[in-house]
Structure formats: structure tokens, C-alpha cells
C-alpha distance (Angstrom), angle and dihedral (degrees) to the residues before:
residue distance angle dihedral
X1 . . .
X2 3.75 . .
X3 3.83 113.9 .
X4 4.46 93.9 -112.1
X5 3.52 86.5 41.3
X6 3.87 100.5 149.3
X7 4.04 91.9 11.0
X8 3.72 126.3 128.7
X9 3.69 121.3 -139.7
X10 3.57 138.9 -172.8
X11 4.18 118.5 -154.5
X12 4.21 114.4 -158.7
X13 3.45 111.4 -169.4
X14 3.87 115.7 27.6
X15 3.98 106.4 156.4
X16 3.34 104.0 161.1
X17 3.96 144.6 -23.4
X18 3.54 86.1 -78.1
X19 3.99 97.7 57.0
X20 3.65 118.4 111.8
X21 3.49 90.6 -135.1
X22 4.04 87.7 63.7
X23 4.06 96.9 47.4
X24 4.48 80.6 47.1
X25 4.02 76.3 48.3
X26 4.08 97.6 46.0
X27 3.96 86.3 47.4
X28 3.90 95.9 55.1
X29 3.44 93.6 42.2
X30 3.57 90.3 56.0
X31 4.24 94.1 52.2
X32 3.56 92.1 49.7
X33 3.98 106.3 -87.9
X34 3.91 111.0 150.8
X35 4.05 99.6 -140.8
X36 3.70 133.3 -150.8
X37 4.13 116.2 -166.3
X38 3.96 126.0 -139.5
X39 4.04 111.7 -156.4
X40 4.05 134.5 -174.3
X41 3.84 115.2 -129.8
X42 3.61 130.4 -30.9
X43 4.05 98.3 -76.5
X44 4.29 79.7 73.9
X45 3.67 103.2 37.5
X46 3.53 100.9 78.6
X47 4.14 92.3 41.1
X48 4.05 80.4 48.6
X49 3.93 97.6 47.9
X50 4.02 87.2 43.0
X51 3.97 92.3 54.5
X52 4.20 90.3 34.2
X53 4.43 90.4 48.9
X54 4.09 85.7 55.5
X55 3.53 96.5 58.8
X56 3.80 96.9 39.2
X57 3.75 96.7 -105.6
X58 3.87 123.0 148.2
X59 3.21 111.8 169.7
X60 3.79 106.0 91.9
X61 4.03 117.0 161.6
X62 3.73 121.3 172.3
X63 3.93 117.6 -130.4
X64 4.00 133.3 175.0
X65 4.01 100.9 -159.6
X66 3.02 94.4 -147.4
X67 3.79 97.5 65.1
X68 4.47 112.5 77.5
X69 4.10 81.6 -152.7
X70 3.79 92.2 53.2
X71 3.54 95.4 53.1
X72 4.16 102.6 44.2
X73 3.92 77.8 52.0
X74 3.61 97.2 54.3
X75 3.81 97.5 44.7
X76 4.07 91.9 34.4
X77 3.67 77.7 68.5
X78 3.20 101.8 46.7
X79 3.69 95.3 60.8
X80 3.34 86.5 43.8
X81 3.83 89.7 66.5
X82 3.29 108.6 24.4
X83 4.21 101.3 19.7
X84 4.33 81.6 -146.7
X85 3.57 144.8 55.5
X86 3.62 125.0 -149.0
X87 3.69 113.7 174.6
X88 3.60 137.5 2.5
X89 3.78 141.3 -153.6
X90 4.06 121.9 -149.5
X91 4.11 101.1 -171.0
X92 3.85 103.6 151.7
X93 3.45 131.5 104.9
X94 4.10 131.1 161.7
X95 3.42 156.0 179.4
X96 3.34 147.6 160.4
X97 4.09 110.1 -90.7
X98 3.28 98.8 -126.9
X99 3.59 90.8 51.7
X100 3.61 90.9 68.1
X101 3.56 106.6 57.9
X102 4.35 125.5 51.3
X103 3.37 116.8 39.6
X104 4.41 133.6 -28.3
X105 4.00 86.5 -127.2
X106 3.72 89.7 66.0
X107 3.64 109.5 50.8
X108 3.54 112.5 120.5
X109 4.10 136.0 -118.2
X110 3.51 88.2 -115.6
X111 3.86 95.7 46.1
X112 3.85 94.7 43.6
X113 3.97 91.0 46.7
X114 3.51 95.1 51.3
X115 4.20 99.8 42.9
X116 3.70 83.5 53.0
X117 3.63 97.5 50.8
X118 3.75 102.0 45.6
X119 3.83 86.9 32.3
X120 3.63 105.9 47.3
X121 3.22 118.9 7.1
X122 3.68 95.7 51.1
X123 3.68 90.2 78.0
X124 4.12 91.3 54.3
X125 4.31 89.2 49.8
X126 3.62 84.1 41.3
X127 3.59 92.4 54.7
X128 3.84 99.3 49.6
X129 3.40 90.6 52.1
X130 3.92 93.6 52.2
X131 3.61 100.9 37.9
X132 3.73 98.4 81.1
X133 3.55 96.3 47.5
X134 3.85 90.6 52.5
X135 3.92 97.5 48.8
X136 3.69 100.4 87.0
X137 3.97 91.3 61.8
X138 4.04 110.3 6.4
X139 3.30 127.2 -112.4
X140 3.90 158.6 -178.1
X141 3.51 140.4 -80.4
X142 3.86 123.8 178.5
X143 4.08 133.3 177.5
X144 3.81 135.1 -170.4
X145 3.47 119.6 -120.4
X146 3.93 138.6 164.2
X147 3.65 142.8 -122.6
X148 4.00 85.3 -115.5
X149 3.80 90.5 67.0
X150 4.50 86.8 73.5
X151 3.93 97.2 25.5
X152 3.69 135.4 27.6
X153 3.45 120.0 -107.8
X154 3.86 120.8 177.5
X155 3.76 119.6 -89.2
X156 3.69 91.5 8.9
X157 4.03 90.2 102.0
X158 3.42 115.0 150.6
X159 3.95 100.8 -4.6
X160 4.21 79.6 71.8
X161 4.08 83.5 57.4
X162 3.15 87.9 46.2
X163 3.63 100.8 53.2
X164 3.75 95.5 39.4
X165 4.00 79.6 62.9
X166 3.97 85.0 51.1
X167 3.21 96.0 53.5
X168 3.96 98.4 40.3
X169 3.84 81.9 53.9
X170 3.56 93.8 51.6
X171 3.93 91.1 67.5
X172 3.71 96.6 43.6
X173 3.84 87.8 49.0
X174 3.77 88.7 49.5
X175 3.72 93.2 52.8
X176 3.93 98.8 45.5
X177 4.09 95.1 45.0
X178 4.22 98.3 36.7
X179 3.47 92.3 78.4
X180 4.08 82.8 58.4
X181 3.62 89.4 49.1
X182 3.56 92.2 -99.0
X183 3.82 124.1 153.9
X184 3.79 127.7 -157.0
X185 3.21 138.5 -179.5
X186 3.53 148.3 141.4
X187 3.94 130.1 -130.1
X188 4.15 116.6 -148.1
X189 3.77 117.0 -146.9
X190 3.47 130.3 -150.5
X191 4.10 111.5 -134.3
X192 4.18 113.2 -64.2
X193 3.28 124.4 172.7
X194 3.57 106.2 -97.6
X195 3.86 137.0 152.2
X196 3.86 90.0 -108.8
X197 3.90 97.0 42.4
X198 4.27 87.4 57.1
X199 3.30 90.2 66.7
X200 4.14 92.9 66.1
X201 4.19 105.1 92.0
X202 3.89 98.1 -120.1
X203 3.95 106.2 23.8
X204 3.85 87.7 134.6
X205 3.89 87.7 62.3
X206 3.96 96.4 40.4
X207 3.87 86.6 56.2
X208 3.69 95.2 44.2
X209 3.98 85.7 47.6
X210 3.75 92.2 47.1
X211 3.91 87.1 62.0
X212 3.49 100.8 41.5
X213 3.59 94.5 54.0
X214 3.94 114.7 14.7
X215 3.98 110.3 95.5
X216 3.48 101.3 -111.9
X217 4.09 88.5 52.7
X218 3.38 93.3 -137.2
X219 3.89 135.8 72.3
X220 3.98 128.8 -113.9
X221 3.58 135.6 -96.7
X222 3.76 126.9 -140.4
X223 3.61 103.6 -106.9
X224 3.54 83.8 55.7
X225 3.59 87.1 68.4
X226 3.51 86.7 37.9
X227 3.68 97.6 59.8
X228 3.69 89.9 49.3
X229 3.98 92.7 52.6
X230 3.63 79.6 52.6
X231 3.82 93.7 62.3
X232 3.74 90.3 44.1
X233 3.84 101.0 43.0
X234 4.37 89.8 51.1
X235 4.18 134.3 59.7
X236 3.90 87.8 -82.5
X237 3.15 95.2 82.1
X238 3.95 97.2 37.3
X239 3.93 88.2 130.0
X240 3.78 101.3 53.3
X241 3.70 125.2 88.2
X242 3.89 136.3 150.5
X243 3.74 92.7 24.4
X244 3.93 132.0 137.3
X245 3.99 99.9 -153.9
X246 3.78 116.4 -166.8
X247 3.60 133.1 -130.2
X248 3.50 108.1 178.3
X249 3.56 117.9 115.2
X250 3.85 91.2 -92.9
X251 3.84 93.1 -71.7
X252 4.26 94.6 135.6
X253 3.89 97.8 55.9
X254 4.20 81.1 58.3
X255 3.94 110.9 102.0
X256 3.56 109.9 160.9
């Protein structure tokens, strides 16, 4: 028996078959997890319903986070078809592009406001919306965040104040829903080569950095992350809440 067998997830944030949030997908599939699979706009759904159909997943609803209506549709249907939640996944990020290249001191109202809403508070709208459906038998909530969300790193701009909000909003969310038997978390990457990390000017050099100088030498894949989501999203991790856990080769212990 796998160790989801008989859970119900929801995955936010499945781009392509290089997406963390598909190899975290791939990985609860595998233990048992019956998955459901939010998407953004047309352009993704038929990526998102190729990716979903290989697993065995139906349940496909489309959501723009940044809509309230969008996402009391997508979990009114949820407990219309499954009644509970068990686990979800928080895997997107944005930001304008031009936001992420020049310098922090020019990033615009518009830019900042909208990084931080699709970014960061996502997870908290997210959360009220799966909260009630996961009070009956607990559950699990994990996000992705970044090393640039605690230290600056160049390009990263205001995705790292966004993800410092992420991760701030982790620990209040972990406080309000424990006492519901609610775990959250968050899971911090190291640089992979995914459709969203192109878009930051210099990712070739942050990876080539990453394995010149993180312990390991080397960088990390995505079912590395994967496994680790894994740990979080099952009863091994039963005790942990309002943690950012690294996967990243070792690179943020490094000082000098």
C-alpha cells in the first residue's frame, strides 16, 4: 500500500512536463494519491489535461488565482466530487518580465502588486478555500518558494519579496489551521530548469554558481523536490508544520 493510498490531492501550477508541480504530481500518483489538476487559461488546459489523462486523473477545473469567483468554483467542485480534500500543492509563482531584470529600486506598483498577489497570497485564498474540506480528517498544504525570498540574489527582484511574503505566510497559515489538524509548509528549491525560472536574466550563471559552490557540487533535479513534497504531503511528516525545507544541494548553509 502506497503511503496516499485513498488521499485526495489538488496540484496548482502544472505548466508543463517539466514543472515541479508535475514531478510532486508523478510522485503522489505513484503512493496512491487520487489527483485533481487546477490550470490558468486555455493556452495550459490542454498541456494540463495531457499530463492529468497519463496519470489517470479526471478531474480538471480551470482557475485564475487571482479571481475570489474562480477559486469558490474550483473548490465548490471539488466537494462536489470528492466531498474532502486531503492535500494540496501551491507551485505558482509570477511576475512581470521586466520586473525581473534592472534594478529592485525600479520595480513598479503595478509589478510589485501583482507578483505578490499571484505569488503570495494565492496560497492564503487557496487555503480558505481548502480548509473546510480538510477538517473532518486533517490535512496538508505545501508551497514553493526560493532562496531569494531570505537573501538577494540578482534578477530575482521582487519575486524574492514576494516569496519572503510566502514564506512569512506559511507560518501564520500554520498557526491558524494546526489546531484543525492542518499542516503547512513550504519546500525551497535550488535553480531547475523550468519554464518560469528562464524568465530570470542570468539563470545559466545561477546554475553554474550553484555547482561550483553548493556542497554537493552539483545542482538538483525535480523529483528531488518531489520526493521531499512526498515526505511533507504523507503521515511522515505528521509533526512538522510552518517550515521552509530546502532542497538545494546544500547551497544556503554556504556563507563565504
Amino acid at each position: 500500500m502506497g503511503l496516499l493510498e485513498g488521499k485526495k490531492g489538488l496540484i496548482l501550477g502544472v505548466a508543463n512536463n517539466k514543472s515541479i508541480a508535475w514531478s510532486i504530481a508523478r510522485e503522489l500518483h505513484k503512493e496512491g494519491a487520487e489527483l485533481a489538476f487546477s490550470y490558468a487559461g486555455e493556452r495550459l488546459e490542454e498541456r494540463v489535461r495531457i499530463l492529468a489523462g497519463s496519470i489517470g486523473a479526471g478531474l480538471l477545473i480551470p482557475c485564475d488565482v487571482t479571481r475570489d469567483e474562480d477559486i469558490d468554483s474550483l473548490f465548490g467542485k471539488i466537494r462536489e466530487e470528492w466531498g474532502a480534500l486531503d492535500i494540496l500543492v501551491h507551485s505558482i509563482a509570477f511576475a512581470n518580465k521586466d520586473e525581473l531584470k534592472g534594478a529592485f529600486v525600479d520595480t513598479t506598483r503595478q509589478g510589485f502588486a501583482l507578483a505578490m498577489d499571484v505569488s503570495a497570497y494565492s496560497l492564503i485564498a487557496m487555503a480558505r478555500g481548502a480548509y473546510p474540506l480538510m477538517e473532518s480528517n486533517g490535512g496538508k498544504i505545501i508551497t514553493m518558494t526560493y532562496l531569494g525570498g531570505r537573501k538577494v540574489i540578482p534578477n530575482y527582484n521582487v519575486m524574492g519579496v514576494a516569496k519572503a511574503g510566502l514564506e512569512a505566510s506559511v507560518k501564520y497559515l500554520a498557526a491558524d489551521l494546526g489546531p484543525k489538524g492542518i499542516n503547512v509548509n513550504a519546500v525551497s528549491a535550488g535553480p531547475i530548469k523550468t519554464l518560469a525560472a528562464m524568465g530570470i536574466s542570468g539563470f545559466k550563471e545561477i546554475l553554474g554558481h550553484i555547482q561550483d559552490r553548493s556542497p554537493l557540487k552539483r545542482n538538483i533535479t525535480a523529483e528531488e523536490v518531489a520526493k521531499t513534497a512526498l515526505y511533507l504531503l504523507s503521515d511522515l511528516s505528521s509533526g512538522v508544520t510552518g517550515e521552509t525545507i530546502y532542497v538545494d544541494a546544500g547551497y544556503n548553509i554556504i556563507g563565504m
